[in-house]
C-alpha positions in Angstrom: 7.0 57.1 -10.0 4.2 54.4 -8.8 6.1 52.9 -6.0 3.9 49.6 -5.8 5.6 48.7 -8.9 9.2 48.6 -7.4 7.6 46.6 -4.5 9.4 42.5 -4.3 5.8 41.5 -3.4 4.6 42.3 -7.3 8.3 41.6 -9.1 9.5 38.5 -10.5 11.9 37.8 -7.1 8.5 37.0 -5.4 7.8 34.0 -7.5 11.1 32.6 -7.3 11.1 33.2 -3.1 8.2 30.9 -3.4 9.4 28.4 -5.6 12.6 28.3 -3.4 10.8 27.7 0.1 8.3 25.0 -1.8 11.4 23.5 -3.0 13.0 23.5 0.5 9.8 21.9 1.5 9.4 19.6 -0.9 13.7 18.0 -0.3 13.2 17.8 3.3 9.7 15.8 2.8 11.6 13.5 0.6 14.7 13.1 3.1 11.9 12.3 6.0 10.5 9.7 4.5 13.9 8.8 2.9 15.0 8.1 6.9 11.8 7.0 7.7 11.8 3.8 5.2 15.7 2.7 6.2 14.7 3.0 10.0 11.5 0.6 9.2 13.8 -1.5 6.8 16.5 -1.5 9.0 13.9 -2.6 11.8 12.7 -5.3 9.8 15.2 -6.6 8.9 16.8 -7.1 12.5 13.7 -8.8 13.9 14.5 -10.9 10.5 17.5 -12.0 12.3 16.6 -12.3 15.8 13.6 -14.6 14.4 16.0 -16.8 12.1 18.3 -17.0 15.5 15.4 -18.1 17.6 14.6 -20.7 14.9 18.1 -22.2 15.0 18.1 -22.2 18.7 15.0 -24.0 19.1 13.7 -27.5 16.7 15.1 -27.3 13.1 11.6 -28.7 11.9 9.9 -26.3 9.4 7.1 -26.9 11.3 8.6 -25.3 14.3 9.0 -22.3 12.5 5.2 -22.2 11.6 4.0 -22.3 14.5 6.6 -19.4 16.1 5.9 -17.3 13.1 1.5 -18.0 13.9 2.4 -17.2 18.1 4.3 -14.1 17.2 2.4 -12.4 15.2 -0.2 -12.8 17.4 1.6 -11.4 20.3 3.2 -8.7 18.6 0.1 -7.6 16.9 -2.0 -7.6 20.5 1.2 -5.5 21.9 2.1 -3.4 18.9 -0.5 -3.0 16.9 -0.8 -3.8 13.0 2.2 -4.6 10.6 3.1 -7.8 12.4 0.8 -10.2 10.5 2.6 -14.0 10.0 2.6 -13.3 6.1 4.9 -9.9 7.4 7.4 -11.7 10.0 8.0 -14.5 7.0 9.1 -11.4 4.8 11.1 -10.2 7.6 12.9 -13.7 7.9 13.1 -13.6 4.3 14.5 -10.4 4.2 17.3 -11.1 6.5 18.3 -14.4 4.9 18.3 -12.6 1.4 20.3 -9.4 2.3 23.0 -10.2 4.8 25.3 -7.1 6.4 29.0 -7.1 6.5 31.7 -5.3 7.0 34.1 -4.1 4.6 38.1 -3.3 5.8 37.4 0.1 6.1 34.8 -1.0 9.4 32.3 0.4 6.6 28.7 -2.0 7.2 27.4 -2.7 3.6 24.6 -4.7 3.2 25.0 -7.8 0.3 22.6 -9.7 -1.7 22.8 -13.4 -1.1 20.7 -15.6 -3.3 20.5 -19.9 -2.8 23.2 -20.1 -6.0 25.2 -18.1 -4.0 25.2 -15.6 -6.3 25.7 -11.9 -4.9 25.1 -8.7 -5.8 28.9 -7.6 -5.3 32.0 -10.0 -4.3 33.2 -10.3 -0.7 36.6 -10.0 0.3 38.6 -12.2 1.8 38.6 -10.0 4.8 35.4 -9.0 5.2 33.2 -10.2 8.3 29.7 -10.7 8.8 28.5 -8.9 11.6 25.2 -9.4 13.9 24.6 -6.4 15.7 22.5 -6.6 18.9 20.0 -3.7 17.8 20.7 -1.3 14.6 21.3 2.0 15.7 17.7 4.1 14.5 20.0 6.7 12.6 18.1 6.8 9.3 21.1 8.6 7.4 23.3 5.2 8.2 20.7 2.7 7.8 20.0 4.8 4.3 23.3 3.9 2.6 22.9 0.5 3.7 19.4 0.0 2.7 18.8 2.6 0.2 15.9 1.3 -1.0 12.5 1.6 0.8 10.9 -1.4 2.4 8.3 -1.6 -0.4 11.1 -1.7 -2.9 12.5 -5.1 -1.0 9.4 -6.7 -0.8 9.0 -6.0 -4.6 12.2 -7.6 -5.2 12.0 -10.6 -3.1 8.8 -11.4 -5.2 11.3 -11.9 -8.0 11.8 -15.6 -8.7 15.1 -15.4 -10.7 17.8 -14.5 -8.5 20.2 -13.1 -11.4 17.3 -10.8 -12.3 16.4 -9.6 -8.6 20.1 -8.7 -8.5 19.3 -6.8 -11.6 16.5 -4.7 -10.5 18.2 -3.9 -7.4 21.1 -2.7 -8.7 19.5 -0.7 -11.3 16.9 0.7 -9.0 19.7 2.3 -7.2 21.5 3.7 -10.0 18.5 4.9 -11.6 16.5 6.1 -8.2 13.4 4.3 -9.4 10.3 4.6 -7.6 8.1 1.8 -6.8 6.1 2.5 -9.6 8.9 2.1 -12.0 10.1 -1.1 -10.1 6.7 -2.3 -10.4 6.2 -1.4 -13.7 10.2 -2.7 -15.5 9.4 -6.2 -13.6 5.9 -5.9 -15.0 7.5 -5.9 -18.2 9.9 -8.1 -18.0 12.7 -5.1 -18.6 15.5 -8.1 -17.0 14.8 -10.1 -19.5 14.3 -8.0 -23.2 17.5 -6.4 -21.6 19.1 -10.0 -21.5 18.0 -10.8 -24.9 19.4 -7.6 -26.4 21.9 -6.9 -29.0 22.9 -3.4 -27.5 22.3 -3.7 -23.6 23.7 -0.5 -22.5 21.3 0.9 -25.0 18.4 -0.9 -23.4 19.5 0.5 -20.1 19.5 3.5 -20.9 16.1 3.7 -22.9 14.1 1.6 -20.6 15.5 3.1 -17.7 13.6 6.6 -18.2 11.3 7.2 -15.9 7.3 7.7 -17.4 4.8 10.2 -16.1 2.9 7.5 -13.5 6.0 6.9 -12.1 6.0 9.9 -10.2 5.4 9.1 -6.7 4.6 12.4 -4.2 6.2 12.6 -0.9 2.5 12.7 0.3 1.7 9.4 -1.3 5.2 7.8 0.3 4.3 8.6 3.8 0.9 7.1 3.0 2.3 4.1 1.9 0.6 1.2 3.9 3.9 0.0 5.5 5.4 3.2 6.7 1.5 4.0 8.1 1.9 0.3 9.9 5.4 1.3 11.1 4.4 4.5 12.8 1.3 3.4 14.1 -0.6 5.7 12.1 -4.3 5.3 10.9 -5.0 4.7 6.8 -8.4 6.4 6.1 -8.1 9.3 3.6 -9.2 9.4 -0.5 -7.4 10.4 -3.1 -10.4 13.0 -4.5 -12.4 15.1 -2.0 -15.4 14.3 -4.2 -15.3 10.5 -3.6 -14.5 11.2 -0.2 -17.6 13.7 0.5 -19.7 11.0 -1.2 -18.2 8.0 1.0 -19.3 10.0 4.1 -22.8 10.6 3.1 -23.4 7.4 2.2 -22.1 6.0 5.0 -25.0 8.2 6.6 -27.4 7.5 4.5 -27.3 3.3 5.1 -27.3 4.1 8.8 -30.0 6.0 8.2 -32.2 3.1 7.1 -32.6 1.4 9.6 -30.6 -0.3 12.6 -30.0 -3.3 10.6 -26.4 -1.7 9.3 -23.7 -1.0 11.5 -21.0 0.6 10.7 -17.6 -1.1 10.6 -14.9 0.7 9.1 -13.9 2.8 6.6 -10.9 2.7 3.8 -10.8 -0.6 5.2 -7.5 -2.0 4.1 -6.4 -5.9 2.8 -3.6 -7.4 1.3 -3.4 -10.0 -1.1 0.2 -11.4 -2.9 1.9 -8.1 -3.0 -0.6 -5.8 -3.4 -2.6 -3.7 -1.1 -6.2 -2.6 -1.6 -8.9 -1.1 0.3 -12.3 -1.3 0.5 -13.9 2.0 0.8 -17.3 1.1 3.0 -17.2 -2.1 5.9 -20.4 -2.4 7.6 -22.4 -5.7 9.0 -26.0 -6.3 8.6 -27.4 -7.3 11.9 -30.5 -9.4 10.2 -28.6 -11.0 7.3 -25.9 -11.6 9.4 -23.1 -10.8 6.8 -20.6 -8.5 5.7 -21.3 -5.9 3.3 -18.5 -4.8 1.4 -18.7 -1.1 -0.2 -16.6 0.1 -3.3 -17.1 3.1 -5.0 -15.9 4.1 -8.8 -16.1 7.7 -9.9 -15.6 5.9 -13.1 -18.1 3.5 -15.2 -19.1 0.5 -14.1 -16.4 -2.2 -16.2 -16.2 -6.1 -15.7 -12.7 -5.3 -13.8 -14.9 -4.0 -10.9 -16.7 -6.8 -10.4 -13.6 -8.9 -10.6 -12.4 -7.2 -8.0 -15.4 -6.7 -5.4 -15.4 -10.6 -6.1 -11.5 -11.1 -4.8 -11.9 -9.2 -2.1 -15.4 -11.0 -1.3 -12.8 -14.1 -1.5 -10.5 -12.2 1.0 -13.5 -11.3 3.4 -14.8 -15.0 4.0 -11.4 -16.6 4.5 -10.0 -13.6 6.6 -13.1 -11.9 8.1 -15.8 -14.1 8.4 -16.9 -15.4 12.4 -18.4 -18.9 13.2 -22.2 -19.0 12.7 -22.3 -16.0 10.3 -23.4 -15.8 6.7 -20.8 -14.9 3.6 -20.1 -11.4 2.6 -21.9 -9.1 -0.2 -20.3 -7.1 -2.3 -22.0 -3.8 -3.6 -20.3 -2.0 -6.2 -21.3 1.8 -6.5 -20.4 3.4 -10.0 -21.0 7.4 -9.6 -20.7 8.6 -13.5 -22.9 11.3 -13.7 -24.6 9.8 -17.0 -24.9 6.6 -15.6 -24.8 6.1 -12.5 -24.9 2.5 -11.5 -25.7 0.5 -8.2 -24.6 -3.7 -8.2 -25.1 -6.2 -6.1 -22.1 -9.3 -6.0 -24.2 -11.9 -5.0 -22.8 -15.1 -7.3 -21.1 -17.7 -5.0 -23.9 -17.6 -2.3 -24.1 -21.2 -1.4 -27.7 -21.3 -2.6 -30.8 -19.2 -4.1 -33.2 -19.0 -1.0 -30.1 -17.1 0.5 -29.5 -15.2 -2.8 -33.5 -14.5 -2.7 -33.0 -13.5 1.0 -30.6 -11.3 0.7 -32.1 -8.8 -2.0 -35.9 -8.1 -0.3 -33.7 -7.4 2.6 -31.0 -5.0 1.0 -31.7 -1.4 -0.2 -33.6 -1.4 -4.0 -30.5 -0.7 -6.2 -32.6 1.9 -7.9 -32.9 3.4 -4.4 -29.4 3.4 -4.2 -28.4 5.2 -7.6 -31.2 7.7 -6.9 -29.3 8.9 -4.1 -26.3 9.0 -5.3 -27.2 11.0 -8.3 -28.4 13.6 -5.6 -25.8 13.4 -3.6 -23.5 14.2 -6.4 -25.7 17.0 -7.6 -25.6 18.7 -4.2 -22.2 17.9 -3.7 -21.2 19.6 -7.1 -23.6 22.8 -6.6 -22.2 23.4 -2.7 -18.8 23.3 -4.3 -19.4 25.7 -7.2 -20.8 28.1 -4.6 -17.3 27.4 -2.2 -19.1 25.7 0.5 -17.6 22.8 2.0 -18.7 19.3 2.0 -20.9 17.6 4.1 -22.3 21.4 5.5 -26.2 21.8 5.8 -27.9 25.3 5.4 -28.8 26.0 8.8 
């Protein structure tokens, strides 16, 4: 009898010992962040508070609170690091104003919806008390039935203008454990309202509530989620594809290379605008031009949506990263389809043509630029197929 063939290591029992420990894995992953997102809500939503009380014990002048909210996150930012920007703290005052904590009979602390109608998400009793306590208690499993949504989720929801319909997402995010994708995408679509205007609404629940493939959010992608990164003090440079990434870091080389007119500013440089978060893949300034450049790189085709977008966060740059005396950004969009590879400089806006002029005999030849990237991906491609890793020279 061939004894190898009895062994656990080559049975069926193997496979499903593997699948059981990635399965472990993968449930504690998503309880970590779980208590990870209602510590940072929880957090959030008590320096809401203690901000709103400052406010009401100083001038009740709007501007007052302006001004506080411009100090703070000035302080807190030079103390603390990122995460405490004045656009953040006015979500956090928000926050606490929109979502008040009491306490039911049963000493139980729930947290309520409370919208300017004074419409709420669930009726409060006659006995039940608001309480403010000093500090929340950082025990993610308590803060988690309070605030079982993650922080993104809120400030999704407080985006909603109709305070019947925020009530409505929230409650049906909960029920339905919707992502932030699905959040994203049922507000998107105005699911509230087609829901609203119904015949059969619990039929419209039910259907619309089904979660879709790019819904699917991995725990990985949840702990890299820009405000949990903030929270823990953790730095936000990674790709999603090791390809982009290997290509990012060579030609992050190769511009230094050229000369000492780039320097190098930062990478996966991150910026928010409205709600959403984007990041710009390459940051570096040009010493003689005395600008920004801005960096993006596409895997994909070169479309009109990429230039739409180098050109809002151009925007972004010159109101939010622009110093006295210094020229405005350029955008340059990198395209690295293998058929058609595609180099493109944003330079409409400039506030005239000698700059315009000025600023392309200075800049690498775009044909320079798609060159080496078409090498860079061939090299890239052939080290890979051999099972070398990126970015490692023959020596």
């Amino acid at each position: 009898m061939n004894k190898a063939k009895q062994s656990p290591l080559t049975t069926g029992r193997y496979d499903l010992f593997v699948r059981e420990i990635e399965g472990l894995l993968a449930e504690a992953r998503r309880h970590t962040i779980r208590s990870v997102n209602a510590i940072l809500t929880a957090v959030y939503w008590e320096i809401g508070r203690r901000v709103v009380e400052f406010e009401q014990s100083g001038s009740a002048r709007a501007e007052y609170g302006e001004h506080l909210l411009i100090r703070l996150a000035r302080d807190l930012t030079a103390r603390c690091g990122r995460g405490f920007s004045r656009a953040n703290l006015q979500q956090m005052r928000l926050f606490y104003r929109g979502w008040r904590i009491c306490q039911t009979p049963s000493g139980k602390l729930e947290a309520q919806v409370v919208f300017p109608e004074g419409t709420r998400k669930k009726p409060q009793t006659a006995s039940a008390k608001s309480v403010h306590p000093p500090a929340p208690v950082l025990k993610g499993a308590v803060w988690a039935d309070i605030f079982p949504l993650s922080w993104s989720h809120y400030v999704r929801l407080m985006a909603v203008e109709k305070p019947q319909g925020r009530a409505f997402y929230e409650v049906e995010a909960i029920r339905g454990g919707w992502s932030i994708r699905q959040l994203d995408r049922q507000i998107e679509s105005q699911f509230y309202e087609r829901t609203m205007l119904s015949r059969n609404k619990a039929a419209m629940l039910v259907k619309g509530g089904r979660p879709q493939p790019q819904d699917t959010v991995l725990p990985e992608e949840e702990i890299k989620d820009p405000y949990v990164l903030e929270f823990l003090g953790l730095k936000d440079e990674y790709s999603e594809a090791d390809l982009e990434e290997a290509l990012i870091r060579h030609l992050e080389t190769f511009l230094l290379e050229l000369g000492n007119d780039f320097t190098f500013v930062a990478r996966q440089k991150r910026l928010r605008i409205g709600q959403e978060w984007y990041r710009v893949d390459l940051l570096f300034y040009h010493r003689l031009l005395r600008c920004l450049i801005l960096i993006d790189l596409k895997i994909g085709r070169f479309t009109h949506a990429d230039a739409g977008q180098m050109h809002l966060y151009l925007n972004y740059a010159r109101e939010h990263w622009l110093h006295p005396g210094e020229n405005p950004p350029v955008g340059l969009i990198l395209c690295a389809q293998k058929d058609a590879a595609v180099a493109h400089y944003a330079l409409e806006g400039l506030p005239n043509k000698v700059l315009a002029a000025e600023y392309r005999t200075t800049l690498p030849d775009e044909r320079k630029l798609v060159a080496e990237l078409k090498r860079t991906q061939i090299a890239l491609t052939a080290r890979r197929a051999v099972g070398r890793p990126e970015g490692k020279e023959n020596r």
